[in-house]
Each structure stands twice: as structure tokens, then as C-alpha cells.
N, C-alpha and C positions, 0 to 999 in steps of 0.2 A: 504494500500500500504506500500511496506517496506521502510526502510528508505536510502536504496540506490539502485541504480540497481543492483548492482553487485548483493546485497543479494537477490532481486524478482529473478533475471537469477538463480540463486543458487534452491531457491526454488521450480521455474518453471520445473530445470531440476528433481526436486528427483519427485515432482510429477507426469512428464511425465514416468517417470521410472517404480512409483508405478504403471501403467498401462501397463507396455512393455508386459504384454501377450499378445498383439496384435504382438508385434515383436520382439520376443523373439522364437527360433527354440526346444530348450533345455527347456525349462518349461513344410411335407401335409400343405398347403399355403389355406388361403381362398381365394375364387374368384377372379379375376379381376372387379374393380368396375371405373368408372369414378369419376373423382374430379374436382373442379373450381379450377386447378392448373394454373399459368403464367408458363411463358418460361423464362429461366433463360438468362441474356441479355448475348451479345457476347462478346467474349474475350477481354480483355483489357487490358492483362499484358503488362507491359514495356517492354522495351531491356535492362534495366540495368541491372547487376547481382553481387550487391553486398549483402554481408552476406549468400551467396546462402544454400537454403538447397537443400543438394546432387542434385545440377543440376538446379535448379529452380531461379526463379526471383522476383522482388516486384511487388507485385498488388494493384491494389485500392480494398476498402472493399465491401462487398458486402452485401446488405440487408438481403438475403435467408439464409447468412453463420454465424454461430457465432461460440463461445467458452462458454461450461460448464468448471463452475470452483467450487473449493470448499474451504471455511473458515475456513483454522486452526491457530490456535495461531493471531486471529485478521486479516488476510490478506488470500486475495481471489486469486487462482494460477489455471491454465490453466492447466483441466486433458483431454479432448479430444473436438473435434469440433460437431459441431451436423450444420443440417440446417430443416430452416423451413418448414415446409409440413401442418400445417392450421396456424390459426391466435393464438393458444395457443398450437400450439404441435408441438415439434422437432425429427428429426430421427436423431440416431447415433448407434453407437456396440452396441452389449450386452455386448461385457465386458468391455466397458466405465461404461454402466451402472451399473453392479455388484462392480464400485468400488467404486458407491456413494450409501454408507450402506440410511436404511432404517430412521436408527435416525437423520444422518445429514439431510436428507431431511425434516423429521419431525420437525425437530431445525431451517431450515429456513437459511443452512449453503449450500445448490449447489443452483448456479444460473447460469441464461446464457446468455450473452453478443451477442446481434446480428448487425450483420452491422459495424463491428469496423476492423479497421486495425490494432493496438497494443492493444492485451490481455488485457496486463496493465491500460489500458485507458476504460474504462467501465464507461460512466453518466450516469444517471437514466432512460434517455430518451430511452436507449439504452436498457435494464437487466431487468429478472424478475426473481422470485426465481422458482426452479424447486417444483411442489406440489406432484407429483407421478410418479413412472415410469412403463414402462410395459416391459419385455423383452420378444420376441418371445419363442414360448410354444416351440418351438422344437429343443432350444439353447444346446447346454450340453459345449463345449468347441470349441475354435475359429478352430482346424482342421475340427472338421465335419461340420462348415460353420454354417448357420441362424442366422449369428450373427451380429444380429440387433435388439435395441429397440427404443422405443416412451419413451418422456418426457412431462409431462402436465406444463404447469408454470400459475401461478397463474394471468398474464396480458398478454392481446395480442398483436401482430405486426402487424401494417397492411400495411408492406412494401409487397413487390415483393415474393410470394413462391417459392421453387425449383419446378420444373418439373421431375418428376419419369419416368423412363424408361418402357417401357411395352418392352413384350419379342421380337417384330419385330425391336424394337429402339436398342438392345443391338449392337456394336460395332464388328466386325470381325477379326482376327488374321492378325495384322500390320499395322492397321488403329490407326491414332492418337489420342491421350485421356486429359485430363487436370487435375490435381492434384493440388486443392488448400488447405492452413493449416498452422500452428506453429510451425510444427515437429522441431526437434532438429538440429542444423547444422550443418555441416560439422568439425567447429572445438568444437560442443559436446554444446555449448550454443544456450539457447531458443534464436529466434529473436524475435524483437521487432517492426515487422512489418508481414503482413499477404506477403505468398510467393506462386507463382504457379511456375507450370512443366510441361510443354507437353511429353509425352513418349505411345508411342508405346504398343499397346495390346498383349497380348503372348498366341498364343495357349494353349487351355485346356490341350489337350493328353501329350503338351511340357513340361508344366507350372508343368504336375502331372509326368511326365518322372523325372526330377532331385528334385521336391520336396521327392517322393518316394524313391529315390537315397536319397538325403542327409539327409531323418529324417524320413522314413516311413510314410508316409502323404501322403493321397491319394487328388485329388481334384476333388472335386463332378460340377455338371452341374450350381448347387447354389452358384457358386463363379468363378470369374473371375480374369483374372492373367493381370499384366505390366511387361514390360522387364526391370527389375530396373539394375543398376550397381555398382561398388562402386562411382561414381561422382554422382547419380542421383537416388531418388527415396523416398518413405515415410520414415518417422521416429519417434522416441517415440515423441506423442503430436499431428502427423498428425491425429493419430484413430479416429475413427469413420465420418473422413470428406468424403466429396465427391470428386467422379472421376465423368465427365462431357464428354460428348459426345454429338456433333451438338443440343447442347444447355441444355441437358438435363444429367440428374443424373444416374447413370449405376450402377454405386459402391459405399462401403462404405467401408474404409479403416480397413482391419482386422490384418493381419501379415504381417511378411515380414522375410527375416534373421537377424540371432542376429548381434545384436551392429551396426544393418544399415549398413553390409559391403558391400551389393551388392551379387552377384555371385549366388543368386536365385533371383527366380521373384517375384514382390510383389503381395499377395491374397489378394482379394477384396470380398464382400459379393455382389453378382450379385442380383440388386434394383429389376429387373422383375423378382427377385423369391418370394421376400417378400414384392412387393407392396402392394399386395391385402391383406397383415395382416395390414399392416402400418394404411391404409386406414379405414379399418374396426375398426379398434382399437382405433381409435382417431376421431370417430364419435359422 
């Protein structure tokens, strides 16, 4: 840990950065299979809204939800969220994963914190080092979508799983959604507590209307949009966390517009297109 907040806030933010290709504009699935998943418990955010990110409020933490983080210069910093899907395997982006090279893993330098509500605060009881990771075979860059992978950790959790969405559970255009994570806030520093966000689903055909308008991006069936704005919506750190629907996991946080202005919608990697790798893959 550093040796004050300012400088962990400092470092949390270059790190969330190092990852903005998730939100940055300008930079074949195997089966469906069943799993001994829980249901993810009900909402429980506050009414309070302070420190908010773009729109959001403080939560209590959650067992299913943590934070990969990685070890430079002695001190451990919050690169994106992942949640748990067995008792030693986590889901998040693939381009979370691609940021954590192959040697820190091998050095025993990414870990990841589950069930905490300040990044910062990681006990034992809590963390395990990540040992391998896997990113979906059919990833190339976060616009063509599949961008999701598994993380093995070397101990397991036997808190609560997330619950993955199959393709009948996916969420409709204007139906409400929940967004929990670290992301960045509104005046540009990491918080120091876990935050959610209800917003609103945004049509596919909408979602790829103005993305294709403002960046040539098309958005494929494997990814799903929110109506984000400039008060509300994901941000560098939220990556690879989960969107949540009537209890369960829909999305995983991919991009968004640069510098979190809002004025596009934010893209999500649609969980019922990559469950059945998840699953498979962490068998």
C-alpha cells in the first residue's frame, strides 16, 4: 500500500488508464452447458450519492464481485473487476486480460481481491494470486466484441457465484440494468469504495446507429449497449465488471466513449454469447 492516498488515487488512476481500451473510441461459442451457479442476491444499493461515478451510488460489497490488481514498484493497484463463476475461476474482458502480461502472472504479481468494498483494502482472507488466464479464441479487438476471459487463481472462494445469463434471461430495449465497479469518477479520481448504477438498456440497431456514426463500429448480436450520458455511466476501472439483470449477469463491461463523456452508449460483451466458453473452459 502506498504511503498516502493521494499517491494509491494517483496510481489507481494511471492504471485504470493503462486499460482505457475498453473506453477509449480513438485507439463460434461452444454449447450451452448447465452449472451449480447461485443467484446473485438483490439489490442493495443505498440512496446516498456521494463521490458518485457518472451517476451511481455506494454499495455494500459483494462476494461474487472482486478486483484484479497488479504489483509494480511494491504496491498492488486496481486494473479491472472480474466476478466469480466457480470456486477458482473468474470472468472478466479480454482486454483486462491482455494487460496482465504472461510474466507478471508467472512472478506471482496479479491477484484478485473478492468481496471487498475498497480496492485498497484486500486481507488474505479475501485474495488469491491469479495462476493462468484464458482469453476467448475468437477475441481480436474490443469493437468486434468476445471480449471476455477466465482467470485461474491459485485458492478458492466458497462465497456466493455470479449467475450467467442464458440467451432467454438477456434484458430488452428500456428495461433496467445495474452497473457495479471502481470506475473512475466524475471529478477523474479512483473511489475508495465499491459504486453501482441503474440505467436503462439501448437498442442494438440504436446502440450501432451512432456508434457507426461516430467511429465506424458496427455492433454485432455478441454485445449489448446502456444508455450512458455525460452524469452516468462506466469508466476507466469499471472493465470487465458486471451488468446485472433480475439477478443475474448479462454483460461484461467492454467500451464506452472517450474520456467517459457520455453522448454514446456504453458496449457491453452480451454473457449469453460467451457463456458456454466460460463454462467449458474453467472445467
Amino acid at each position: 500500500m502506498a504511503n498516502t492516498r493521494n499517491t494509491t488515487i494517483a496510481q489507481r488512476k494511471f492504471f485504470a488508464v493503462a486499460v482505457a481500451t475498453a473506453l477509449l473510441v480513438a485507439s463460434g461459442c461452444a454449447a450451452d452447458i448447465e452449472d451449480d451457479e447461485w443467484e446473485a442476491g438483490p439489490d442493495d444499493a443505498t440512496a446516498e450519492a456521494l463521490d458518485e461515478v457518472r451517476g451511481g451510488s455506494n454499495t455494500s460489497a459483494k462476494s461474487w464481485l472482486g478486483s484484479v490488481q497488479l504489483k509494480t514498484g511494491g504496491n498492488w493497484n486496481h486494473v479491472c473487476a472480474v466476478t466469480l463463476i466457480r470456486k477458482r475461476w473468474v470472468l472478466t474482458a479480454a482486454h483486462c486480460a491482455k494487460a496482465l502480461s504472461k510474466s507478471a502472472i508467472d512472478a506471482g504479481k496479479v491477484r484478485v481481491c473478492m468481496g471487498i468494498k475498497n480496492p485498497d483494502d484486500c486481507p488474505s482472507s479475501k485474495r488469491a494470486i491469479v495462476t493462468k488466464k484464458k482469453i476467448h479464441p475468437d477475441y481480436k479487438n474490443t469493437a468486434k466484441g468476445w471480449d471476455a476471459a477466465v482467470l485461474k487463481l491459485d485458492e478458492g472462494f466458497d462465497g456466493q457465484r455470479v449467475a450467467l445469463a442464458k440467451g432467454s434471461q438477456n434484458p430488452d430495449g428500456g428495461q433496467e440494468t445495474q452497473l457495479r465497479g471502481w470506475g473512475l469518477l466524475q471529478n477523474g479520481n479512483a473511489p475508495n469504495s465499491l459504486k453501482s448504477l441503474k440505467y436503462e438498456v439501448y437498442e442494438n440497431d440504436l446502440c450501432d446507429y451512432w456508434w457507426d456514426l461516430a467511429a465506424d463500429r458496427t455492433i454485432y448480436g455478441r454485445q449489448l449497449c446502456t444508455l450512458a450520458t455525460s452524469q452516468e455511466g462506466a469508466c476507466n476501472g469499471d472493465s470487465g465488471g458486471p451488468l446485472h439483470f433480475r439477478g443475474r449477469q448479462v454483460g461484461i463491461v467492454s467500451y464506452g466513449a472517450a474520456n467517459c463523456t457520455g453522448g454514446l452508449p456504453d458496449v457491453y460483451t452480451r454473457v449469453s454469447s460467451i457463456r458456454g466458453w466460460a463454462l467449458n473452459a474453467t472445467k
